[in-house]
C-alpha positions as CSV (number, residue, x, y, z in Angstrom):
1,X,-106.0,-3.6,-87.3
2,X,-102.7,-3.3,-84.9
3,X,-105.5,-0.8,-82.9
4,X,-108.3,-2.9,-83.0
5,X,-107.1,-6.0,-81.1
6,X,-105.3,-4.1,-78.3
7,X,-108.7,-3.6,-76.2
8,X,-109.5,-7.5,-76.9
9,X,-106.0,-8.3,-74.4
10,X,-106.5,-5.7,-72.1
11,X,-108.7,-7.8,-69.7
12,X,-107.1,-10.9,-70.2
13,X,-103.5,-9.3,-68.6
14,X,-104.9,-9.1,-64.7
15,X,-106.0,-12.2,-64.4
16,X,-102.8,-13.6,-65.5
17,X,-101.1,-11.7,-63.5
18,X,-103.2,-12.3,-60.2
19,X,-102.5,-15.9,-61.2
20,X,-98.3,-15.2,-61.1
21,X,-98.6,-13.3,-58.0
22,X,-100.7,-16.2,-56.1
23,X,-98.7,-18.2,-57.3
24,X,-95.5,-16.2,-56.1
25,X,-97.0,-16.0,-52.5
26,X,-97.2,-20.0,-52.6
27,X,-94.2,-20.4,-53.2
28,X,-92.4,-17.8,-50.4
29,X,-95.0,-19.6,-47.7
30,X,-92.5,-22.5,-46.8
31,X,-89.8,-20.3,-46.6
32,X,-91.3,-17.9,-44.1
33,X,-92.3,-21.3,-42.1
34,X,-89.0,-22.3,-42.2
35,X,-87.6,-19.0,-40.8
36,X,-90.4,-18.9,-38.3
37,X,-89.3,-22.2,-37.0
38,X,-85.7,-21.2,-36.8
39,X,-85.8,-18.1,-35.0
40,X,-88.0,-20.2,-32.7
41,X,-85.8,-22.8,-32.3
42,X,-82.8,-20.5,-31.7
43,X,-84.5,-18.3,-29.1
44,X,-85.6,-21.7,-27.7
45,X,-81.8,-22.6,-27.5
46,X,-80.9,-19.4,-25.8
47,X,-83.7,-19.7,-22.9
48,X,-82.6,-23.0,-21.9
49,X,-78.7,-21.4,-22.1
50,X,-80.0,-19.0,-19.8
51,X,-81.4,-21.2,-17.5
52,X,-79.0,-23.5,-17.1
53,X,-76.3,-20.4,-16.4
54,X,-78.8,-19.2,-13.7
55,X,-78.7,-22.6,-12.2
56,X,-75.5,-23.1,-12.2
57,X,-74.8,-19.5,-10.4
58,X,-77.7,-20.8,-7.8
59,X,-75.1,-23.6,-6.8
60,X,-72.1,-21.5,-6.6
61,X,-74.4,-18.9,-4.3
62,X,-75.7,-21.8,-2.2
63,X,-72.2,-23.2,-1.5
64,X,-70.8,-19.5,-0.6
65,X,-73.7,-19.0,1.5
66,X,-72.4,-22.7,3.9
67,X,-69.3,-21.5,3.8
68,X,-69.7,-18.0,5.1
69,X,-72.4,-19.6,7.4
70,X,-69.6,-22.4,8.3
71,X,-67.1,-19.4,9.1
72,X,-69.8,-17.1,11.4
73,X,-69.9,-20.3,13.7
74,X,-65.9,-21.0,13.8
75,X,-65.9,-17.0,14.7
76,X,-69.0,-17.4,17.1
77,X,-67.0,-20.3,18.4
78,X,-63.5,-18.3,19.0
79,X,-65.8,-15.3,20.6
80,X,-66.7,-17.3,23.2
81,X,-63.6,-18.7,23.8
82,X,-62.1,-15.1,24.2
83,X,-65.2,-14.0,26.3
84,X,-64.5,-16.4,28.6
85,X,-60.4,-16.2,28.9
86,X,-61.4,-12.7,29.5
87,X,-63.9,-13.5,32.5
88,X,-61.8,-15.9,33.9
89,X,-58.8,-13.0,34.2
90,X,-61.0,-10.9,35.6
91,X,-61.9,-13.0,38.3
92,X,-58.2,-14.1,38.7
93,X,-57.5,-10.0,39.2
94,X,-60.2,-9.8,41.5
95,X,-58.3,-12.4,43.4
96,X,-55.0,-11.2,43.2
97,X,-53.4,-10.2,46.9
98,X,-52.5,-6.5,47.6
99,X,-49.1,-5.4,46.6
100,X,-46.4,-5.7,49.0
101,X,-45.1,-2.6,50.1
102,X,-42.0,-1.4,47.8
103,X,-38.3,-0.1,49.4
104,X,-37.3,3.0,47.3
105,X,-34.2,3.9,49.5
106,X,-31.9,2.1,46.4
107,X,-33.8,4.0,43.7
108,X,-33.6,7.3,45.7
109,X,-29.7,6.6,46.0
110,X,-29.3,5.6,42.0
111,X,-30.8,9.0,41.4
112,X,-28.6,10.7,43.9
113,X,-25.6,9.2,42.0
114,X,-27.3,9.8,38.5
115,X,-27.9,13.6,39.0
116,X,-24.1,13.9,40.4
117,X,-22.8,12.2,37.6
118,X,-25.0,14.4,35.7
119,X,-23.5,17.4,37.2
120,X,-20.2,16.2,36.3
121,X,-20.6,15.4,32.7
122,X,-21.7,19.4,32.3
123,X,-19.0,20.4,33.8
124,X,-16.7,19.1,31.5
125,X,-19.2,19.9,29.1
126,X,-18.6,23.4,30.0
127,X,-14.5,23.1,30.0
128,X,-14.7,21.8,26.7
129,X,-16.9,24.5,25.2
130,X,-14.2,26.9,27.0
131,X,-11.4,25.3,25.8
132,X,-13.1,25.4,22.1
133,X,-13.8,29.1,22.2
134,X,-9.8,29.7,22.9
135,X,-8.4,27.4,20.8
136,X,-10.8,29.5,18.4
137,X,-9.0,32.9,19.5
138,X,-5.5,31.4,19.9
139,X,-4.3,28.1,17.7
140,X,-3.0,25.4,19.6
141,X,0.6,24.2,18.5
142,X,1.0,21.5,20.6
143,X,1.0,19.5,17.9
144,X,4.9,21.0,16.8
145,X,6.3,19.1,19.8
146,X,5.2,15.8,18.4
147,X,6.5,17.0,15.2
148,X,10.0,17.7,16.8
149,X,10.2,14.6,18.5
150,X,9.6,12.4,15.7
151,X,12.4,14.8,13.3
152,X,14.8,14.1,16.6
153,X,14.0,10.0,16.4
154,X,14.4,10.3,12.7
155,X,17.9,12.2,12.9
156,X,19.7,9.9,15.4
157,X,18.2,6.8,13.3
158,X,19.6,8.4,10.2
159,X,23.3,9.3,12.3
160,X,23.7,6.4,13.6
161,X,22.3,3.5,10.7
162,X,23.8,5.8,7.6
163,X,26.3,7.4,9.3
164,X,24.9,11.0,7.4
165,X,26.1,13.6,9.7
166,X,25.0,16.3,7.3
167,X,21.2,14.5,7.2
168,X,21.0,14.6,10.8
169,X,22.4,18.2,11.0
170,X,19.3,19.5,9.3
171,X,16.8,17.4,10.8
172,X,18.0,18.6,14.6
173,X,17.5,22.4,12.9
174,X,14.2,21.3,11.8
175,X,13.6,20.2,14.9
176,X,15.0,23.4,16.9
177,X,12.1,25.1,14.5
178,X,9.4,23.2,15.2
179,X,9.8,24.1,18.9
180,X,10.5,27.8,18.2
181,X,6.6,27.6,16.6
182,X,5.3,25.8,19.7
183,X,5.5,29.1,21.7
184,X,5.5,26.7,24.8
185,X,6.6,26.9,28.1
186,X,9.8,24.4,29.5
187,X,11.2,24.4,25.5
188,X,14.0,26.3,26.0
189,X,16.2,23.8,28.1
190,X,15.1,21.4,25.1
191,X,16.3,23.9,22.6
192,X,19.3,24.5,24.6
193,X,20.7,20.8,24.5
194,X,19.7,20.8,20.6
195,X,22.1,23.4,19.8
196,X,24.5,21.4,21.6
197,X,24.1,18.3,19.7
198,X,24.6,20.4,16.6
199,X,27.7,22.2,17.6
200,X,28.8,18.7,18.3
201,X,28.0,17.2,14.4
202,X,29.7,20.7,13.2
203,X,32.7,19.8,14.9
204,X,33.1,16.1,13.2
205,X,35.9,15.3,11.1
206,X,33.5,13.5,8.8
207,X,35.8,11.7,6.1
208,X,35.1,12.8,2.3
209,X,33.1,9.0,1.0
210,X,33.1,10.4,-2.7
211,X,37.0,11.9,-2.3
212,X,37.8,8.5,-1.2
213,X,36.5,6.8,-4.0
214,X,37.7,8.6,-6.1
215,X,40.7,8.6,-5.0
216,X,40.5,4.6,-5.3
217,X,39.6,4.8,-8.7
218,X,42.6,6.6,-9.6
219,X,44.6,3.8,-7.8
220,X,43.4,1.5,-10.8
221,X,43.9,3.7,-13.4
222,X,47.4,3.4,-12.3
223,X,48.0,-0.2,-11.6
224,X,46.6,-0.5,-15.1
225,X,49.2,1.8,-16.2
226,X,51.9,0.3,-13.8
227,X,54.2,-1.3,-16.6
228,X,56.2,-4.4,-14.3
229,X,58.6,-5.6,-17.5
230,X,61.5,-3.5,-16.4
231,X,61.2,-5.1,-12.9
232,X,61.3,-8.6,-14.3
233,X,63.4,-8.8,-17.1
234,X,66.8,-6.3,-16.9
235,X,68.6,-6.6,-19.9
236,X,72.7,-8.1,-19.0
237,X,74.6,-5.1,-20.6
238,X,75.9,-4.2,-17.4
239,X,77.3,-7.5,-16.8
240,X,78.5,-7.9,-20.4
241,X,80.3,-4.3,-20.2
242,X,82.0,-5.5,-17.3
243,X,83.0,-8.6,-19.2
244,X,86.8,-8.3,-19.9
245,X,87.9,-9.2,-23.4
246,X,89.2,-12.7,-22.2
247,X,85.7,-13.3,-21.4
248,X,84.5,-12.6,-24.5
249,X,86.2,-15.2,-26.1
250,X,85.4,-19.2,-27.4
251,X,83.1,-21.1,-25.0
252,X,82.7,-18.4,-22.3
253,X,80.9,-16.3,-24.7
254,X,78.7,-18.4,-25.7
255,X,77.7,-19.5,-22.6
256,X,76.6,-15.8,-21.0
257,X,74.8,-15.6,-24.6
258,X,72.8,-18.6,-23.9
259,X,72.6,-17.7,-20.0
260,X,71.3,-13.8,-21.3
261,X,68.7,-15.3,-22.9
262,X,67.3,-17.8,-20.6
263,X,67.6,-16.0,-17.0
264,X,65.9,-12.6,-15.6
265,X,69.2,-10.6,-14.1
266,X,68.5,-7.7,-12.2
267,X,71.0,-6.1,-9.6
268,X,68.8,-5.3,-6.2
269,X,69.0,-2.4,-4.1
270,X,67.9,-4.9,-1.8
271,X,66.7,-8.5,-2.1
272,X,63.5,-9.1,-2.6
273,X,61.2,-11.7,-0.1
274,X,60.1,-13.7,-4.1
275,X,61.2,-13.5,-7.1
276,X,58.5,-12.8,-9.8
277,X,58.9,-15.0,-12.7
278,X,58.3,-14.1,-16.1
279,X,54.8,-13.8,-17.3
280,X,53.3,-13.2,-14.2
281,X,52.7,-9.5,-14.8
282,X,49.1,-9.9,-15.7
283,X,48.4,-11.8,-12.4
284,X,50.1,-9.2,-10.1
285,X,47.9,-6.7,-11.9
286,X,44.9,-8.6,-11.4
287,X,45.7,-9.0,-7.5
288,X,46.3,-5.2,-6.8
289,X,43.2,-4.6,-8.6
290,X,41.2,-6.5,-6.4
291,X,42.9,-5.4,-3.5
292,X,41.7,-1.9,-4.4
293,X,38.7,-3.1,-5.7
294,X,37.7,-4.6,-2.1
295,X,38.3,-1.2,-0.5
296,X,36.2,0.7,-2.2
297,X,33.4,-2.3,-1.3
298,X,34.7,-1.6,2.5
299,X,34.0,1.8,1.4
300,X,30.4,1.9,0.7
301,X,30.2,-1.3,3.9
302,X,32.2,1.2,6.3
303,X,34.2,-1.5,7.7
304,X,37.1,-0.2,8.3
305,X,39.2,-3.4,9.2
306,X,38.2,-4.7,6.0
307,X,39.2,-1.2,4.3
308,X,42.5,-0.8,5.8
309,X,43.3,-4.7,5.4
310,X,43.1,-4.7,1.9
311,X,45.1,-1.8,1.1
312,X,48.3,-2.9,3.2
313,X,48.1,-6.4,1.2
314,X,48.0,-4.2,-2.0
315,X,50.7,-2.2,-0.7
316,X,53.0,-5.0,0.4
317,X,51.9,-6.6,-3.1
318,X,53.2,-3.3,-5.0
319,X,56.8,-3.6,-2.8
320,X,57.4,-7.0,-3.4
321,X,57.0,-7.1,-6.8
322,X,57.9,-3.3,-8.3
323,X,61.3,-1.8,-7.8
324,X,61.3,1.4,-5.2
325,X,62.1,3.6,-7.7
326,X,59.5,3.5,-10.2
327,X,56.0,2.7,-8.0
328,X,57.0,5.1,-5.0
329,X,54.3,7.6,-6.3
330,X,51.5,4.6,-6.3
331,X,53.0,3.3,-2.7
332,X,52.6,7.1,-1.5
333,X,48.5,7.1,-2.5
334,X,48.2,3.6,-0.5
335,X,50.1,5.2,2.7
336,X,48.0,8.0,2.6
337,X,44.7,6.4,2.2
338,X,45.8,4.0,4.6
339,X,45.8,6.8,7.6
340,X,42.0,7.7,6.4
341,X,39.5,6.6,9.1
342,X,36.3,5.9,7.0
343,X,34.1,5.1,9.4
344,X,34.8,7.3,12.8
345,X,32.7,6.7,16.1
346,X,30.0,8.9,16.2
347,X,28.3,10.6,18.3
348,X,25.0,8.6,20.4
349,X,22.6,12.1,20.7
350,X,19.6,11.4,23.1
351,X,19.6,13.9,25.4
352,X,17.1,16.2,23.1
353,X,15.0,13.2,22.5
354,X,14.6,11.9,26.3
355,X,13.2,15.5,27.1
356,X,10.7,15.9,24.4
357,X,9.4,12.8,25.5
358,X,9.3,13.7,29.1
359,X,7.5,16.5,28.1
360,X,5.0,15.6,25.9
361,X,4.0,12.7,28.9
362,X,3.7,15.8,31.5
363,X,2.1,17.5,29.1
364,X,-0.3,14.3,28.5
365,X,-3.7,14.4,30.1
């Protein structure tokens, strides 16, 4: 039965279906009209767009096109100005007078003097070339005579500000050398005198500085050593030995006691210019000290006033106050040191000097 109504729905199926798919197609139509009308609308939008831009660029063009219009007149304008500056020079050289006939007697003369000055300047040109190729084959030393000139300035600077004979001594044989080297003509009269001034500082009695001061410094050691009690207080057992036994006796006694225990006795060889009183070794010491003290400053000064002048006060110091006897070995060191001359006249030694410069001005272009 299933079988038998199948055929019966088989025709009934297309029409339905022609129905579904009419009404399918009614349906999509007012969509599609809808799209139509937007795609028109937009390429509707896009034309006017369009136009609009291309009017807008027809401005801009039109108002390039009056400017560069506005600018071909401002340069026809500044052509014809030119055009006619430039006639009315011509017609002003046109008009111009003939020169006026020129004097060339100066210029010829300038040129004279030119090309002679010319000449010159190549000659010495030449000379110098010359003068290069032989210094080339043979050096030029010229140069040592400056040197020895400024070791003689710096030698009799150093004689006669330091007082260092041996200093200068080598700087005049440095000196002598340096003109040996210059192999040049008129240095031996120079070298001559040099060896003069030398033998002269060879033969100086220069005094020993550092003998001197040491010798000083031993004068201190000793004054510190120098012991002034038995000078000052001389003990009475000569006078009481000589005291006879009645002497020795009640009130007498007691008296020298008192006396030998207050007083300094002390029989003189000969009688001194002040008595030193008691306590005062300390002082004395101190003051030859400084007596000594200021020679060896005189001694580096070389004043030899000031030298000499504070040893004799240290001196007379040491015999006033010391017995003979027991400072004659210190009084012997001041007498001797006393006859040193610390600071002997030297020597003034220009002569070498003078004739270096003398002839480094002849030799002086």
């Amino acid at each position: 039965m299933a079988e038998a109504s199948e055929p019966a729905k088989t025709p009934v199926e297309p029409a339905e279906a022609r129905a579904s798919a009419r009404k399918r197609r009614e349906a999509r139509q007012p969509h599609a009209a809808r799209g139509r009308s937007l795609i028109l609308l937009i390429v509707l939008v896009a034309l006017l767009g369009a136009c609009a831009y291309a009017f807008q660029r027809l401005i801009l063009l039109e108002g390039q096109l009056e400017g560069i219009a506005a600018e071909n007149d401002e340069l026809a304008g500044l052509i014809a100005n030119q055009a006619a500056i430039a006639a009315t020079m011509q017609a002003r050289i046109e008009q111009a007078p003939e020169p006026a006939p020129l004097d060339l007697a100066p210029l010829r003369e300038l040129e004279r003097r030119l090309s002679a000055q010319t000449g010159s300047l190549r000659q010495q040109v030449d000379e110098l070339h010359a003068a290069q190729r032989s210094s080339r084959t043979q050096p030029e030393l010229g140069w040592k005579v400056r040197e020895a000139s400024y070791l003689l300035g710096l030698a009799n600077r150093k004689l006669q500000l330091e007082a260092d004979v041996a200093g200068a001594i080598v700087l005049f044989e440095s000196a002598d050398q340096a003109l040996a080297q210059a192999q040049l003509q008129g240095l031996l009269h120079i070298r001559r005198v040099i060896a003069g001034e030398i033998a002269q500082l060879r033969a100086l009695d220069a005094p020993d500085r550092q003998g001197i001061h040491f010798r000083l410094e031993g004068l201190l050691g000793a004054i510190d050593e120098l012991d002034l009690s038995p000078s000052l207080r001389d003990p009475l057992s000569a006078l009481g030995e000589a005291a006879t036994p009645a002497e020795s006796d009640g009130a007498f006694a007691a008296s020298l006691e008192f006396l030998r225990q207050v007083f300094v006795w002390r029989k003189w060889e000969e009688r001194p210019r002040f008595e030193a009183i008691i306590g005062e070794e300390e002082a004395i010491r101190k003051s030859l000290r400084l007596r000594v003290e200021q020679a060896q400053l005189a001694l580096l000064l070389r004043d030899n006033a000031m030298y000499r002048a504070n040893l004799q006060a240290g001196l007379d110091q040491l015999q006033r106050y010391v017995a003979a006897g027991s400072a004659a070995a210190l009084a012997g060191e001041f007498n001797a040191l006393l006859l040193i001359d610390i600071a002997p006249e030297l020597p003034a030694l220009n002569e070498s000097l003078r004739l270096v410069g003398e002839f480094l001005a002849g030799e002086a272009p």
